[in-house]
C-alpha positions in Angstrom: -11.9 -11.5 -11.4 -15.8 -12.5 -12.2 -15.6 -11.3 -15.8 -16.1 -8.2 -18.2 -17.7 -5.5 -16.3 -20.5 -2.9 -16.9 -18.1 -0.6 -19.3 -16.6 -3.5 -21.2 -20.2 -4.3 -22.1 -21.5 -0.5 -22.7 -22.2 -1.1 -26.4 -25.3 -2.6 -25.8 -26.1 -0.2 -22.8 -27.2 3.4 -22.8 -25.3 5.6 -20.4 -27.9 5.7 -17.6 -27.5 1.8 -17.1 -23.8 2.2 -16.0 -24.9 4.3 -12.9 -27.8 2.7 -12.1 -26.5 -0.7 -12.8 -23.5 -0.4 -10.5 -26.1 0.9 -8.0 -28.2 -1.8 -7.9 -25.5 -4.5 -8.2 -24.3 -3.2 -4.9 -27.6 -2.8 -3.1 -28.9 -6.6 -4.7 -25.2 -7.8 -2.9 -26.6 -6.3 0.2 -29.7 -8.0 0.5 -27.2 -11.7 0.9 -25.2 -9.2 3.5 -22.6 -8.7 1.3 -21.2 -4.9 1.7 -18.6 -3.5 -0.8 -14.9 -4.1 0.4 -13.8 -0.9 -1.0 -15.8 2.1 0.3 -18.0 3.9 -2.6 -16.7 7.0 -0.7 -14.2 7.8 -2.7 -12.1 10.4 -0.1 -12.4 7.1 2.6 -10.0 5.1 0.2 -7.3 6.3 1.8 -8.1 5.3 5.8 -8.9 2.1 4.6 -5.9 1.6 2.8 -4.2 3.2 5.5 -5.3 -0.4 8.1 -3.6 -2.8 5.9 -1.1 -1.0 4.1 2.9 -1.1 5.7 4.2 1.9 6.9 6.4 2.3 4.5 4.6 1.3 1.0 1.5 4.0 3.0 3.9 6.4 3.1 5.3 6.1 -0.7 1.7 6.4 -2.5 0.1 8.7 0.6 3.1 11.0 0.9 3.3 15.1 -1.0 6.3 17.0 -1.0 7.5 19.5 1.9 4.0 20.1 4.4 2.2 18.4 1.8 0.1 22.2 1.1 -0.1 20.9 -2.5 -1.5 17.6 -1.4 -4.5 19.9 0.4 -4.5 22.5 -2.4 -5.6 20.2 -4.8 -8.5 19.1 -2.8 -9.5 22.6 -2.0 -9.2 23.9 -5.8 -12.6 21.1 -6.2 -14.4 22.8 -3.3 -13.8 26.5 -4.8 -16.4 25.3 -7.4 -20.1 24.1 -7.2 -21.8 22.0 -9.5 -25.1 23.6 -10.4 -27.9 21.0 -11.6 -30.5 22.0 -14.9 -33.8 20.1 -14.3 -36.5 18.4 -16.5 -33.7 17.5 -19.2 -34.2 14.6 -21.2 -31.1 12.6 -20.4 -32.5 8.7 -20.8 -29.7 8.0 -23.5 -26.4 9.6 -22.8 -23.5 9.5 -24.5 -19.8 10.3 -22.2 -17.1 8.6 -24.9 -14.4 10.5 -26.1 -11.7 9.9 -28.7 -8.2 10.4 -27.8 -5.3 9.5 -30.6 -7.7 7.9 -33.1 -9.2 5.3 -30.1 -12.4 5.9 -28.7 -13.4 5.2 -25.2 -16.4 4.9 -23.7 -15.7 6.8 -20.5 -13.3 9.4 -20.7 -11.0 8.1 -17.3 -7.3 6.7 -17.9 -5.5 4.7 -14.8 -2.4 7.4 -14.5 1.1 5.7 -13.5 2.0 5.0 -10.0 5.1 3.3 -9.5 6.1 0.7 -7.1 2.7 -1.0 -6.8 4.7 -4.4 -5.1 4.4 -2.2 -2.2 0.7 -2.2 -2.5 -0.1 -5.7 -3.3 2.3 -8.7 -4.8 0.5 -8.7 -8.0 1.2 -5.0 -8.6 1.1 -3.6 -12.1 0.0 -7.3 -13.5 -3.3 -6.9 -11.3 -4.2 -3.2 -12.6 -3.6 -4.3 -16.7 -6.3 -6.8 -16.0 -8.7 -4.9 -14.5 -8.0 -2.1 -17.1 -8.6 -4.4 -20.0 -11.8 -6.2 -18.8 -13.3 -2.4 -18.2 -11.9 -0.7 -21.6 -10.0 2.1 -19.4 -6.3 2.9 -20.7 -3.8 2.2 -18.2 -0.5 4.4 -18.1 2.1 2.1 -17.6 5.1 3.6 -15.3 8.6 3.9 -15.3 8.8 2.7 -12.1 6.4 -0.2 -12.6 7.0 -3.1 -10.5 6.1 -5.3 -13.9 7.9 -5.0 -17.3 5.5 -3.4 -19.6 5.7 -6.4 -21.5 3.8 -8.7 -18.9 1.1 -6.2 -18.4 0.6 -5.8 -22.2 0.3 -9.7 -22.7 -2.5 -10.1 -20.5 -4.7 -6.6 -21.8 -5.2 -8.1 -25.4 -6.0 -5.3 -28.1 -7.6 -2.9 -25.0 -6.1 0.4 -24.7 -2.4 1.3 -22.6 0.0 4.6 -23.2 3.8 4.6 -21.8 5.0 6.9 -19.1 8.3 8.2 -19.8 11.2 9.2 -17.3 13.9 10.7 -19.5 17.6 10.0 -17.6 20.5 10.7 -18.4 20.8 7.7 -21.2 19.1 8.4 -24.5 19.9 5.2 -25.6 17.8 3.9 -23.1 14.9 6.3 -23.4 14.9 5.0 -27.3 14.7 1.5 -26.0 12.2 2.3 -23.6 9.6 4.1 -26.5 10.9 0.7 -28.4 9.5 -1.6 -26.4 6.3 0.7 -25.4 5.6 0.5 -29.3 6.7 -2.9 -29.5 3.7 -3.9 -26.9 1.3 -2.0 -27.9 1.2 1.4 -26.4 -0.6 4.1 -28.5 0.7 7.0 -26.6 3.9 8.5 -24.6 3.6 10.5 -21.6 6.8 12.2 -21.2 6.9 13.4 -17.5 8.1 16.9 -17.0 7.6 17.3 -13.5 9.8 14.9 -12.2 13.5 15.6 -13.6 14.5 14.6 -9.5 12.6 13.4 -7.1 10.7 16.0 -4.8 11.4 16.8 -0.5 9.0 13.9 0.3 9.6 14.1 4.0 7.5 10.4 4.9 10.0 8.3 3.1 12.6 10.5 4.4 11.5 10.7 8.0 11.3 6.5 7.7 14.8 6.9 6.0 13.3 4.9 3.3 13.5 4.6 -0.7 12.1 1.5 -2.4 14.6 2.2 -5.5 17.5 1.8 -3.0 16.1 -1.8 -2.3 15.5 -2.5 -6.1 11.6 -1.9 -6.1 10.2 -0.1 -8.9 13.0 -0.8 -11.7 11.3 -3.6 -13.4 10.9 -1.5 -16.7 14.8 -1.5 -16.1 16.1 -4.8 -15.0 14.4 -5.8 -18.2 16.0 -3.9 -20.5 18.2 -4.7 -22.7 20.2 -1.4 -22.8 20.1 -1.2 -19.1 21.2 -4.4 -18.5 24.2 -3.8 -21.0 25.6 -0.7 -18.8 25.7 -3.1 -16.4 28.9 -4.0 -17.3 30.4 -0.4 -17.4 32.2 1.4 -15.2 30.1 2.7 -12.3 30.1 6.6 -10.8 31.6 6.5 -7.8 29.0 8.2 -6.0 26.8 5.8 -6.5 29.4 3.1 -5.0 29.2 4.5 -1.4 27.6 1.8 0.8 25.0 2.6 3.8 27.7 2.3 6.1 28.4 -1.3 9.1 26.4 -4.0 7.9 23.7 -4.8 10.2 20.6 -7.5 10.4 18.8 -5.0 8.4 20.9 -4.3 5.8 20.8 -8.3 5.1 17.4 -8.7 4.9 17.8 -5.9 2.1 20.3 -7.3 -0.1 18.5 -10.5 0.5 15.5 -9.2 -1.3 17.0 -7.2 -3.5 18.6 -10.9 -5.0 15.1 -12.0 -4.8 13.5 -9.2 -7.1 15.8 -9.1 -10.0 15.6 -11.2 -12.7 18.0 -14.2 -13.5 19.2 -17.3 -12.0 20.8 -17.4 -8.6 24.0 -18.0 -9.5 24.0 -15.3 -11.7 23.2 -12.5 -9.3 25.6 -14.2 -6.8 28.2 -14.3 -9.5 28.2 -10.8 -11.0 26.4 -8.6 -8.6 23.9 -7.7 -10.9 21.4 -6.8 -8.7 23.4 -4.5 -6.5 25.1 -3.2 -9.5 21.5 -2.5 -11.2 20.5 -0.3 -8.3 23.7 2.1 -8.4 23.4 2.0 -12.2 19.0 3.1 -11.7 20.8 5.7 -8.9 23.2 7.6 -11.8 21.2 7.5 -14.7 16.8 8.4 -13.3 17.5 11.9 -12.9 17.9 14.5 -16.2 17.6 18.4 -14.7 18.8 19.3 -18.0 15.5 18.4 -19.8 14.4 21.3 -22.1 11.8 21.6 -24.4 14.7 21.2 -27.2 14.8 17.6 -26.5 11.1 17.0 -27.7 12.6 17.3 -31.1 15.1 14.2 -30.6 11.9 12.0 -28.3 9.6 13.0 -31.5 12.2 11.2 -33.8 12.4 8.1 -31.4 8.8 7.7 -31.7 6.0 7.6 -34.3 3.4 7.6 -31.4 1.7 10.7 -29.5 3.9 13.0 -27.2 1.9 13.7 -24.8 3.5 16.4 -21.7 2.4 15.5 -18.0 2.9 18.6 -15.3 1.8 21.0 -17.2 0.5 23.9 -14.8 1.3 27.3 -16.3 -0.1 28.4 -19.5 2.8 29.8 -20.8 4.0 26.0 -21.1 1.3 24.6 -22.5 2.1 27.1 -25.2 5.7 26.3 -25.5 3.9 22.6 -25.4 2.6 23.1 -28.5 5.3 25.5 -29.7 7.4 22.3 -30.1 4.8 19.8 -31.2 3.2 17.8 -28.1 0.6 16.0 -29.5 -1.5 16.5 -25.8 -1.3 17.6 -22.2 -1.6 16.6 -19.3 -2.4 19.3 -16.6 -1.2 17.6 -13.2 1.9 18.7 -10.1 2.2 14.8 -9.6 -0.3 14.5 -7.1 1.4 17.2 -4.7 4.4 14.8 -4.7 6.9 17.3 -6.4 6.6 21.4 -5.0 5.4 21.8 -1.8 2.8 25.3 -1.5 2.2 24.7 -5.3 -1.0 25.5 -7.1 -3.9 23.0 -7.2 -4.0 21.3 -10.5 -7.7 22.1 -10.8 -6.8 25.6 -10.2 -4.4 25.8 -13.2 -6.7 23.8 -16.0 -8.8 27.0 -16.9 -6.2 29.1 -17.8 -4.1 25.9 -19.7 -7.5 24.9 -21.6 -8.1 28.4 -22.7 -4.2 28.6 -23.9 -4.9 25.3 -25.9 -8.0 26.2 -27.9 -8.7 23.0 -28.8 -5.5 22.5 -30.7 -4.7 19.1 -28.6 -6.3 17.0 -25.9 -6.1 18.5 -22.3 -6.2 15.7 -19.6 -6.0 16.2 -16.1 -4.8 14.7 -13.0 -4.3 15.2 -9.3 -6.1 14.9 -6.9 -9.8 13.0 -7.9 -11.1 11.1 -5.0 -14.7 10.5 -7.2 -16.9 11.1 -9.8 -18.3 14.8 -9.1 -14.5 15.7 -9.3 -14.3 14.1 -12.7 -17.3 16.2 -14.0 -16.0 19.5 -12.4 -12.5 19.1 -14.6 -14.7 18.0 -17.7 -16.8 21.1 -16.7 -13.5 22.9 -16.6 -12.7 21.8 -20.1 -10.3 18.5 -19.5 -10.9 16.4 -22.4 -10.4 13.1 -20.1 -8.9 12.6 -16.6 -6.7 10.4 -14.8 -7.0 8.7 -11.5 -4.4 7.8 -9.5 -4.1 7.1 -5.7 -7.3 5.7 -5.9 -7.1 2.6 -7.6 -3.8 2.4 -5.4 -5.7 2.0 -2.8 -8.2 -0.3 -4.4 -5.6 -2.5 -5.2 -4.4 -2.5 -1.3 -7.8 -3.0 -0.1 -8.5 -6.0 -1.6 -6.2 -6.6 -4.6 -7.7 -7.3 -8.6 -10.7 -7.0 -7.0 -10.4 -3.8 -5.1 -9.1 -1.8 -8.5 -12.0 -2.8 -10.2 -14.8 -1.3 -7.6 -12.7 1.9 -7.5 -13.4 1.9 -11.4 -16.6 1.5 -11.7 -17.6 3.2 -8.9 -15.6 6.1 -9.9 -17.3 5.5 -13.7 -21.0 5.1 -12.0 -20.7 8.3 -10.0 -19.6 10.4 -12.9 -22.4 8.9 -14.9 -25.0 9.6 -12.4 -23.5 13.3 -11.6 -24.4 13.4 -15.7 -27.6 12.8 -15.6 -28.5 14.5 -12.7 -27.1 17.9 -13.5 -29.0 17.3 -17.0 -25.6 16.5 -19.3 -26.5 14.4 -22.0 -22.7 14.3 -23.8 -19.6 15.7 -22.7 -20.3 18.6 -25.1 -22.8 19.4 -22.4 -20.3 19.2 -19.7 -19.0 22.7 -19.8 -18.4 26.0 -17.7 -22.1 26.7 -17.1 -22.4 23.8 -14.5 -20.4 25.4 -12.5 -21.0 28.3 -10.3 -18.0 29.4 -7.5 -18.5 27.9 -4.2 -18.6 30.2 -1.3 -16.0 29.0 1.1 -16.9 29.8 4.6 -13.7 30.0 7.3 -12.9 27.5 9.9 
């Protein structure tokens, strides 16, 4: 990492620096011969993460649900809208922060949650909460992080992080988990609503593979100290039903299964534990009975800001803040969940026009770059998330590679700004936008 980057040190910068700053910081490179590792291109991410990435960890953070129509609807909900650009505006000192829960930002972009990131690069979750506090962007952490919340918090000093929650079946746990997130520093929980079992996400399934089932992704777990208590208990038997004759494979599994969890050797060997953590993760992740009842018994677990994630009807955004979400974010987890589902972008209107104002509206799902980020501002999203893309970042080219997909993302926004003649957000709004005409084939 070579330091604090262009948004760490925005205070002293006007807006138009941050664009043309990251512009000329790659072109100066260039002159030595030195091109950017991660393309600027934001929808080439993916191919390049594609080369280097395993099949299986590609097919994780790559993968939609079903045909993966949500995956392309999400994409196609940006092109049914044109950004239309106002000239001769003065725009040398612009101003894009926003202030979400009492914390201001300079840039409104959060790092969403994507779990499992040891199958992107070894340093995982630890490697984004770096990057995230040297540029001042809130990072999400997961559920499913590869890293105990703890460890990322430790090295992200006073910068700003919010908690994803996935309620299970144990309140007890959920209580420990919005604990801890308060413990370290979070300022916000995201309680995911999408997500109360996993979607039909046929690439793992067609490579008969789930990282949980190996004991990747349950860090947040393993180092709990409520999880690690029910240990102990008696186990559902449907989650004691082995893969069947033990082969070469099946070793090398268990063998790195023993390897991830925490604890000494002899303990693991001893007691199980790590096998026994995975059938415990197996009968407790999934709650299908989540109702908006139970916001009542998170909100007394919590002095923090609820915040709902999968919001996509507007009729829930109203029962959102029917039952006292403090925020929302619009999002269908990236296509990961429905397949044939609505494009996220495609729902905000209608949710931002049921909100009024009354509470933040983020938005998530599927923003390959910076024009996207000013269409969903445009569309009246407070701040947005990105996601795969700083996945792929991090493959690419590890700490290093999450930090290029930042700024770049950051840069393009800013420049998009000033070129369509937006001075503030306040001037990001509904009349930049004109429908696109969408010819066939």
């Amino acid at each position: 990492m070579t330091g604090p980057g262009p948004l760490a040190n925005r205070r002293s910068q006007t807006s138009e620096d941050i664009g043309r700053l990251r512009q000329a910081e790659i072109f100066i490179k260039g002159l030595a011969g030195r091109k950017p590792r991660v393309s600027t291109n934001g929808e080439l991410l993916e191919q390049q993460a594609h080369r280097v990435m395993t099949r299986e960890g590609f097919a994780y953070v790559a993968g939609g649900a079903g045909t993966e129509r949500t995956l392309r609807a999400n994409r196609a909900a940006f092109d049914r809208w044109a950004i239309v650009p106002r000239m001769l505006c003065d725009v040398s000192r612009r101003d894009l922060s926003v202030t979400l829960f009492g914390r201001t930002l300079q840039t409104p972009v959060l790092l969403a949650p994507v779990g499992v990131l040891e199958m992107v690069h070894p340093e995982a979750d630890r490697a984004v909460a770096r990057v995230a506090a040297a540029e001042r962007v809130p990072m999400i952490f997961s559920s499913q992080a590869s890293v105990p919340m703890e460890e990322c918090a430790a090295v992200m000093g006073d910068s700003p992080r919010w908690f994803q929650l996935y309620w299970g079946t144990s309140d007890e746990l959920m209580r420990s988990f919005v604990g801890r997130a308060e413990a370290c520093g979070c300022e916000a929980i995201v309680l995911t609503a999408d997500t109360t079992r996993l979607g039909w996400r046929v690439r793992d399934m067609d490579l008969g593979f789930s990282p949980f089932l190996q004991g990747r992704g349950i860090a947040q777990y393993t180092s709990d100290p409520v999880f690690r208590a029910s240990l102990s208990e008696p186990m559902d038997a449907a989650a004691s039903v082995g893969p069947g004759r033990i082969n070469l494979a099946l070793l090398r599994v268990v063998a790195q299964m023993y390897r991830r969890h925490p604890g000494s050797f002899r303990e693991k060997l001893r007691f199980g534990t790590p096998r026994r953590a995975v059938q415990r993760f197996i009968t407790s992740y999934s709650r299908p009975w989540l109702n908006w009842t139970d916001l009542a018994r998170l909100r007394a677990a919590t002095r923090l800001p609820i915040v709902i994630k999968g919001i996509q009807h507007p009729d829930d955004a109203r029962l959102a803040l029917e039952y006292g979400a403090d925020g929302i974010i619009v999002s269908n987890h990236g296509g990961r969940q429905v397949d044939g589902a609505i494009g996220s972008l495609a729902a905000l209107p209608d949710v931002v026009a049921t909100v009024k104002g009354r509470v933040p509206v983020l938005f998530d799902s599927g923003i390959r770059g910076g024009a996207d980020i000013f269409k969903a501002l445009a569309l009246g999203a407070t701040a947005v998330c990105i996601g795969r893309p700083y996945a792929y970042g991090l493959a690419i080219a590890g700490q290093e590679g999450v930090r290029e997909v930042i700024r770049n993302f950051c840069a393009e926004l800013d420049l998009s700004a000033g070129l369509v003649g937006c001075a503030t957000l306040r001037d990001i709004n509904r009349e930049c936008l004109a429908p696109s005409v969408i010819l066939p084939g």
